[in-house]
TORTOR-614075 format. One line per field, with one value per residue (C-alpha): residue in three letters; y, x, z. Coordinates in steps of 0.5 Angstrom, whole numbers. Example, Ala and Ser with C-alpha at 12.3 -4.5 7.8 and 13.67 -1.06 7.14 Angstrom:
<rs>
residuo <- (ala|ser);
c2 <- (-9|-2);
c1 <- (25|27);
c3 <- (16|14);
</rs>
This chain:
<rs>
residuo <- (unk|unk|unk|unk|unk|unk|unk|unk|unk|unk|unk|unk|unk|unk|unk|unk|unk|unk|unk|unk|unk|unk|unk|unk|unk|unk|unk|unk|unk|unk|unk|unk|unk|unk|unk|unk|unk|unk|unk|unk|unk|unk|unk|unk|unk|unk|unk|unk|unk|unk|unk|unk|unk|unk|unk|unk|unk|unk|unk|unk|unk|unk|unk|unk|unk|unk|unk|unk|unk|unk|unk|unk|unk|unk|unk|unk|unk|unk|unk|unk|unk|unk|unk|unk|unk|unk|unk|unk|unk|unk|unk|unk|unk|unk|unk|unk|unk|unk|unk|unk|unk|unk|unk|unk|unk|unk|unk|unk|unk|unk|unk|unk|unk|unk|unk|unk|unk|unk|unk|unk|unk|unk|unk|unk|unk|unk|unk|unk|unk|unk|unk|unk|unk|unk|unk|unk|unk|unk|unk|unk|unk|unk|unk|unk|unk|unk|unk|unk|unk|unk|unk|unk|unk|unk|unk|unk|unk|unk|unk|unk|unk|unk|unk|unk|unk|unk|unk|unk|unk|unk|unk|unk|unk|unk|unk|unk|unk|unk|unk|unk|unk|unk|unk|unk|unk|unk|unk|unk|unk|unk|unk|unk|unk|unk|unk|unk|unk|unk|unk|unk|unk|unk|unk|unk|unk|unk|unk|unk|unk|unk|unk|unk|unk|unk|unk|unk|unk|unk|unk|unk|unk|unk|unk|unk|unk|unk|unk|unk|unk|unk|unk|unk|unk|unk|unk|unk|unk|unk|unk|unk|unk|unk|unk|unk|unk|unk|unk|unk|unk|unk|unk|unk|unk|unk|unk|unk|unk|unk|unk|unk|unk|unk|unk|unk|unk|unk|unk|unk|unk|unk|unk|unk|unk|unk|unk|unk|unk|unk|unk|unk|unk|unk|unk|unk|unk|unk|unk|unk|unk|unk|unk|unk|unk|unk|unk|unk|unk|unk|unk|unk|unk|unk|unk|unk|unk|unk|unk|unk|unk|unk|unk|unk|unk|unk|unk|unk|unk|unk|unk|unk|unk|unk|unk|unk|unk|unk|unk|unk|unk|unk|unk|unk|unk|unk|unk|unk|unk|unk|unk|unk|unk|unk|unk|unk|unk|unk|unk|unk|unk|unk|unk|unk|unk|unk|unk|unk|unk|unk|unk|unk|unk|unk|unk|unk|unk|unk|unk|unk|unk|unk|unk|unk|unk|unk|unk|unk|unk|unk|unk|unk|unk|unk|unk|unk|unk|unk|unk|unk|unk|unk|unk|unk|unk|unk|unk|unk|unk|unk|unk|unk|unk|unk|unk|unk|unk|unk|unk|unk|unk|unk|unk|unk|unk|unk|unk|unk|unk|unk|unk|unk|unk|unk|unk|unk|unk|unk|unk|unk|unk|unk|unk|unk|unk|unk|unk|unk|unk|unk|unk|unk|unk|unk|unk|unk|unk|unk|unk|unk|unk|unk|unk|unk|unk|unk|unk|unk|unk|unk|unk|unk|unk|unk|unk|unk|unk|unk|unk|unk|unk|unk|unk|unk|unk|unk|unk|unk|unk|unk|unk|unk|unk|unk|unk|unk|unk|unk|unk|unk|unk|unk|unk|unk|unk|unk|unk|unk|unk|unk|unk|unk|unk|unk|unk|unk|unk|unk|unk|unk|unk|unk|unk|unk|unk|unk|unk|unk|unk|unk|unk|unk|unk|unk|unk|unk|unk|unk|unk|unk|unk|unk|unk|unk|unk|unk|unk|unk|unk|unk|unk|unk|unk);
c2 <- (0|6|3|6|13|14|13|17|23|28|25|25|30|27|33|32|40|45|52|56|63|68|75|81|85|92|93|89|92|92|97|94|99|94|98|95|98|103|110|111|105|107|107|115|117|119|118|110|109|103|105|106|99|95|98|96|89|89|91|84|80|83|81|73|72|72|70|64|60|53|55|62|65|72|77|85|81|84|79|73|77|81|74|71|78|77|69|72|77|72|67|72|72|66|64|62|58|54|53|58|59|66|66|71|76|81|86|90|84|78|72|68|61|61|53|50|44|41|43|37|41|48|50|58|58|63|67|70|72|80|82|85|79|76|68|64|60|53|49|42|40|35|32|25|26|31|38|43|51|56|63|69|75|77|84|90|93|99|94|91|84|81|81|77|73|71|69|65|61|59|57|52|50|47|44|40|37|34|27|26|27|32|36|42|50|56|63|69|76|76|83|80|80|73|75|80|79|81|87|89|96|97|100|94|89|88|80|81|78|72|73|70|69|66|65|61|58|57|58|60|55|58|65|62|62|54|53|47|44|43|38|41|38|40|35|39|43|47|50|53|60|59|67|63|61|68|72|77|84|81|79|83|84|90|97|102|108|106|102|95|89|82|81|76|69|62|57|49|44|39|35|38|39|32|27|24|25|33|37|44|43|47|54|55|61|68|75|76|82|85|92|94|93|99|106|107|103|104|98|101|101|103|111|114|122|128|124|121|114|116|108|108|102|95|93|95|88|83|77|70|64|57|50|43|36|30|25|19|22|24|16|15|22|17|11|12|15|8|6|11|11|3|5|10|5|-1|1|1|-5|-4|1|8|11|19|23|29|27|31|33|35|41|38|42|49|53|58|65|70|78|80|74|76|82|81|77|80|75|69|63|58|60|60|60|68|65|70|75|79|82|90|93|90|94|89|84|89|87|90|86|86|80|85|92|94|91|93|92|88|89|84|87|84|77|78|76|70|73|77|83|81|74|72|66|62|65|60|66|65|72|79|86|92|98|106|103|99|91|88|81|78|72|67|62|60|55|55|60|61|66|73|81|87|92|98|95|94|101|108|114|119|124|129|127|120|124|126|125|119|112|108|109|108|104|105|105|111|112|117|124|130|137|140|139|143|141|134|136|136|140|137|142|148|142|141|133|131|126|121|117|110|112|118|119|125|131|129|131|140|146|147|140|139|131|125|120|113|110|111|108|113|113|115|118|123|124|126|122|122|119|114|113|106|106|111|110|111|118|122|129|132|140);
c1 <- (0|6|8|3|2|9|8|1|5|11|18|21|26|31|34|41|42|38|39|33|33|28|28|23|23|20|13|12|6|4|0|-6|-11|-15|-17|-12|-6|-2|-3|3|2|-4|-2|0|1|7|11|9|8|9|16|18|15|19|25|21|21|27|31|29|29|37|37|34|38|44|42|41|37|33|27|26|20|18|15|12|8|2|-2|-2|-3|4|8|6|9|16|16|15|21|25|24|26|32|34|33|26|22|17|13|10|5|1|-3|-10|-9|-15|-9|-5|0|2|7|10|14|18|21|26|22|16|11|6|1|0|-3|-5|-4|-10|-7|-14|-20|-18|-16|-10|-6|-3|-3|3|4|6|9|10|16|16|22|24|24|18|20|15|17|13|14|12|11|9|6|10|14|9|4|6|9|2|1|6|6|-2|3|8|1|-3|4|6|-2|0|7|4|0|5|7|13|20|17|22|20|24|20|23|21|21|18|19|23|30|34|33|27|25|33|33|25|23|19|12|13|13|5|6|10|18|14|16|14|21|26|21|14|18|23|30|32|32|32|35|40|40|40|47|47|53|50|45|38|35|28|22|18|18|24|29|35|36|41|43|47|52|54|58|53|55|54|46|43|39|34|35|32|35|42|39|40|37|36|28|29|30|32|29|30|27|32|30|34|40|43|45|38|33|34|39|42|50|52|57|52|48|49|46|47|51|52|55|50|45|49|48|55|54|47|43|40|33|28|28|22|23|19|13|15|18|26|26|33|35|32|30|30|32|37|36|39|41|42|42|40|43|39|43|39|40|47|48|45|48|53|47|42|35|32|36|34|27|28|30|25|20|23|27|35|37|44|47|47|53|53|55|57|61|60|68|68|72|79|80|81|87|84|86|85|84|92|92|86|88|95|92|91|88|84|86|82|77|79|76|76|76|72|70|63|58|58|54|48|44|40|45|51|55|62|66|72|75|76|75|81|81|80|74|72|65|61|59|51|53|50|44|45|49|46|49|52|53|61|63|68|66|68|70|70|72|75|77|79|73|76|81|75|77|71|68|63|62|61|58|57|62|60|58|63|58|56|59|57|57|58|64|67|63|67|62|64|70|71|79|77|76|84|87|89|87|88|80|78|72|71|63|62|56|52|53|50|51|47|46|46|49|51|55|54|58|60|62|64|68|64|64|62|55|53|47|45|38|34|28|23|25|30|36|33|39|40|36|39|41|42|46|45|50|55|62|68|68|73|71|75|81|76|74|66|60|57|49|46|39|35|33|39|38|34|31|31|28);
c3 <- (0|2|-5|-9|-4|-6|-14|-13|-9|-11|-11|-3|-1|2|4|9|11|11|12|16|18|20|16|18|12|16|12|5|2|-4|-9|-8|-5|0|6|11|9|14|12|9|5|2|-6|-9|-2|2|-4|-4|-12|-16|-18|-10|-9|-15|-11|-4|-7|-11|-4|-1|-6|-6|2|1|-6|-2|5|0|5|4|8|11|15|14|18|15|10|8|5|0|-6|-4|-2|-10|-12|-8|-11|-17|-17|-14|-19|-24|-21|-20|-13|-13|-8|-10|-4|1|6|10|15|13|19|17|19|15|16|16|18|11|10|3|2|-3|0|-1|5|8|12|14|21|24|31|34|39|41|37|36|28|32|35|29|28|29|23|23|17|17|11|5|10|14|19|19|22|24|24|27|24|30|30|37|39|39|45|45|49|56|56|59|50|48|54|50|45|48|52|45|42|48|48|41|43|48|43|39|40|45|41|36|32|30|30|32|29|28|31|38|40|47|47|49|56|57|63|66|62|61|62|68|64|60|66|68|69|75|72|68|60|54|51|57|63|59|53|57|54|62|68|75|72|68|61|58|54|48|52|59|61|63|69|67|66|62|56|55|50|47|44|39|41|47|42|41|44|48|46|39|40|37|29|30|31|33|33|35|40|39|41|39|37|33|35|33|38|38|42|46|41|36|40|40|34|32|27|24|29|30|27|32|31|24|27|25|24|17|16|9|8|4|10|14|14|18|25|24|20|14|15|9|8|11|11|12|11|4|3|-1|-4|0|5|7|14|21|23|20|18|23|19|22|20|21|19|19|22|18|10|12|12|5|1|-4|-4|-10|-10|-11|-6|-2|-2|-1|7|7|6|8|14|14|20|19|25|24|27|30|26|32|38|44|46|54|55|59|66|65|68|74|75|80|79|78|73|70|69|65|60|54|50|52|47|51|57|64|71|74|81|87|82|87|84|86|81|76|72|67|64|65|71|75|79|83|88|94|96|93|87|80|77|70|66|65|58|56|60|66|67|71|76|82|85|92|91|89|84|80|74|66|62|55|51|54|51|53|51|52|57|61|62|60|60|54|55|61|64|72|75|82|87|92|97|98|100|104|97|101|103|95|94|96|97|92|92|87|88|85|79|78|72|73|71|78|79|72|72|79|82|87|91|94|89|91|86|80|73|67|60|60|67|74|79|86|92|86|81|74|72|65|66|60|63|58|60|60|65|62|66|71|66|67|67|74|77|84|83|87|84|88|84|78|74|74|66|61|54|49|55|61|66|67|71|67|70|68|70|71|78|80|80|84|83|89|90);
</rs>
C-alpha cells in the first residue's frame, strides 16, 4: 500500500541539510488598495507609488537571494497577494522558492514561509480572536524525519509583556499536542530580547517577571540561560535560544534608532540538540550581515522621510540563519535514489553511527583577578575565581575579588549572576573597551558566597576624578550636585555625566541631582560618570 501512495504523491525530498532563517523585512506592502493598509502604504500617497514599491521589492528579493536560505520565515508581509509577488520576483532572479504558506490576518500583516522543499501541512495558531493578534504560522515539511517550523510575530513592545505572554500561551498549548520526541524550530520575531525578563522596561512588566520568551518557552531554568553544551534537569518542555552561541554583546538583529537589541529568535527544542533525526549543527548560526545592509554603525533600514518614502534602504531587523543535518539521510547522501527510497520505505536495519560526538572540555586553568587581568587574549577559556558582583544593572555587571581590586565589566552577559553573590566564573571571551577590562561572554561554575556591596562601593569623592586612570571603571555611591549640559557640578567641581537611559524631566539646567550609583567612565581623554539605570537618579527640590 506505501508502495502505491509513494507512485501516487511527488517525488520524496531526501534533504541531508537544510539551511532555516527568519527575516522581518520591515512592511512588504503591495500596490493594491485594500482598506488595510498603514497609511503611509496607501497607494499614490507618502510617495508610495509603483516605482518605490518595485524598489521595496527589489531590495528584498537583494537580501533573500543572498541569504540563500532553504527555508526561510518571513514577517511584515502584508497578504497572499504580496508573498505570490516576491516569489514572482524571486524566480526571475533565479532564486526561486517554489512552496510557500501565510497566515490570513484581517490586519495590515502577516507572518510567511518560502520553502525549496516541499510543504505537507499547514496549520494557524490562534493567538486570541482579535484581528489584532496575528496567528502563528505552523508549517510541516515534505521531510523525513517530519519537521515542523512555527514562523511568529508577537506583539510589539508599544504594548506590555502580558500581549506576548498570550503569544507565548497559545504556541505552548499547541506543542503540548505534538507527539513525545517531535521535531520542530520555532523562528520569527518575537518583539523580546533573548533575556527579556533581566532587562525588561519597568512600563512593560505588568506579568510580575514572567516572559513569553525566557520564562514560559522557557530558554531559561532557574534564571540561567540553557546553553547547548549543558545537560538540562527539567522534566517539561524547554528550549534553547541559538542566540547563546554568540558572544553576548554581539546579540543583536534589530535596531531601532541606534538602539540595538535581538528581537529575532531561532529556538529548538531538546529534540534538535543532539544527533538523531534532524539536529542543529552547532557553530552554524549567525546574523546576516552585508554592507549594503549599514548606513555607518546604524543598520540600513528603509527610508521614510519628511513624510515620504525615499526608496533608499532594507529593513530595521537582519536577517538570522542556522542550519540543521539530519542524521539518518547523512548516512545515505553517496547511495542511489532508488535505494534511498527503499530505506524510507523499508527501513535500514544496519546500525546508524552518530555523525557528531560531544567533546567535554579537559579541566580548564584558573586565575585570580592579578592574572586575570595581565591576559591580553583569552586562547581558550578560563575559571576567573571569586569574581563578587558589586554592580548590576540588566545583563551588564561590574565585579572585583576584594574592595581593593580593579573592577571587570560584564558587558551584556550578566543575566544569570546577582548583585552581591560571588562565583567562580568559566570566561570565554575578554576585551578592552575605551580602557574599561570587559567580559562578553561567561558561564557560571560554582557559587563561592556573597559580600556586603557597601563595603566594595566607596562614597563619591571628586579627588576619584583625578587624571589618573588608578580609578577607571570604579562604582561610586551617593553623589549630590546640579546638572546642567550634559554636566554636574559637585562641591563647586564640574563633571561630564552620560547617562545610558533617560528619564522624561529628571535631566533639566540647574536640577539638583542625587546619584545612588554611578561608574567612573573615560571618554575622549576625560573621566566622566556614566549612569546605568535611570532609578538610580533622584531629582531632588
Amino acid at each position: 500500500m506505501k508502495i502505491i501512495t509513494i507512485l501516487l504523491i511527488p517525488f520524496f525530498v531526501f534533504a541531508t541539510e537544510l539551511k532555516i532563517a527568519t527575516y522581518n523585512v520591515e512592511n512588504l506592502f503591495d500596490f493594491t488598495y485594500d482598506g488595510t493598509e498603514y497609511e503611509e502604504y496607501i497607494p499614490n500617497h507618502h510617495n508610495w507609488t509603483k516605482a518605490i514599491f518595485k524598489k521595496k521589492l527589489e531590495h528584498t528579493v537583494k537580501v533573500i537571494c543572498e541569504l540563500n536560505a532553504d527555508v526561510i520565515g518571513l514577517e511584515e508581509i502584508e497578504n497572499e497577494h504580496t508573498l505570490k509577488l516576491l516569489q514572482k520576483a524571486l524566480k526571475r532572479e533565479g532564486c526561486g522558492y517554489r512552496y510557500s504558506a501565510i497566515t490570513h490576518n484581517k490586519g495590515a500583516i502577516n507572518v510567511a514561509l518560502l520553502s525549496k522543499v516541499a510543504i505537507d501541512r499547514v496549520r494557524y495558531i490562534k493567538v486570541s480572536y482579535s484581528s489584532k493578534d496575528r496567528d502563528i504560522l505552523e508549517a510541516t515539511l515534505g521531510v523525513s524525519p517530519k519537521l515542523k517550523i512555527f514562523v511568529n510575530h508577537w506583539k510589539s513592545k508599544a504594548h506590555p509583556e502580558s500581549q506576548r505572554v498570550k503569544y507565548a500561551k497559545a504556541l505552548l498549548k499547541r506543542l503540548k499536542e505534538l507527539p513525545n520526541g517531535s521535531e520542530y524550530i520555532i523562528l520569527g520575531d518575537f518583539n523580546s530580547d533573548y533575556n527579556e525578563c533581566s532587562v525588561i522596561e519597568p512600563r512593560l512588566n505588568d506579568t510580575n517577571g514572567i516572559c513569553g520568551i525566557d520564562t514560559l518557552l522557557k530558554t531559561y531554568i532557574n534564571h540561567k540561560m540553557n546553553r547547548l553544551n549543558e545537560k538540562i534537569k527539567y522534566n517539561g518542555i524547554y528550549h534553547y535560544n541559538l542566540w547563546s552561541e554568540i558572544d553576548a554583546h554581539k546579540r543583536w538583529s534589530h535596531d531601532y534608532y541606534g538602539k540595538k537589541g535581538s528581537l529575532d529568535s531561532i529556538i529548538i527544542p531538546k529534540t534538535l540538540n543532539d544527533t538523531k533525526g534532524w539536529f542543529y549543527e552547532r557553530g552554524t548560526f549567525n546574523v546576516f550581515k552585508k554592507r549594503y545592509l549599514f548606513k555607518g554603525r546604524r543598520v540600513n533600514r528603509w527610508e521614510y522621510k519628511h513624510g515620504k518614502h525615499t526608496g533608499h534602504g532594507y529593513s530595521d531587523h537582519l536577517p538570522i540563519y542556522a542550519t540543521f543535518s539530519n542524521s539518518i539521510q547523512k548516512e545515505y547522501k553517496h547511495e542511489s535514489w532508488y535505494i534511498r527510497l527503499w530505506h524510507w520505505i523499508f527501513g535500514n536495519k544496519e546500525e546508524i553511527k552518530p555523525t557528531k560526538t560531544v567533546v567535554v572540555n579537559q579541566s580548564l586553568k584558573r586565575v585570580n583577578f592579578n592574572q586575570f587581568l595581565k591576559i591580553k587574549k583569552l586562547k581558550e577559556p578560563v575559571i576567573l575565581k571569586n569574581a563578587c558582583v558589586i554592580f548590576k544593572r540588566g545583563d551588564i555587571a561590574v565585579i572585583k575579588d576584594s574592595p581593593k581590586s580593579k573592577t571587570i565589566n560584564l558587558y551584556k552577559c550578566a543575566e544569570e549572576v546577582e548583585e552581591g553573590e560571588c562565583y567562580d566564573l568559566k570566561v570565554f571571551k575578554k576585551k578592552r573597551y575605551y580602557k574599561f577590562n570587559e567580559i562578553t561572554n561567561i558561564e557560571i561554575d560554582k557559587k563561592i558566597g556573597n559580600i556586603n556591596i557597601n563595603k566594595y562601593i566607596p562614597k563619591f569623592d571628586y579627588l576619584l576624578m583625578d587624571e589618573s586612570l588608578e580609578n577607571y571603571g570604579e562604582i561610586v555611591r551617593d553623589i549630590r550636585g546640579k546638572y546642567k549640559n550634559r554636566h554636574i557640578t559637585v562641591d563647586g567641581v564640574k563633571f561630564k555625566l552620560y547617562a545610558k537611559k533617560k528619564k522624561r524631566g529628571i535631566y533639566k539646567k540647574n536640577s539638583k541631582l542625587f546619584i545612588k550609583k554611578a561608574q567612573i567612565g573615560y571618554y575622549k581623554g576625560e573621566k566622566e560618570l556614566v549612569i546605568y539605570s535611570t532609578d538610580d537618579v533622584i531629582k531632588e527640590n
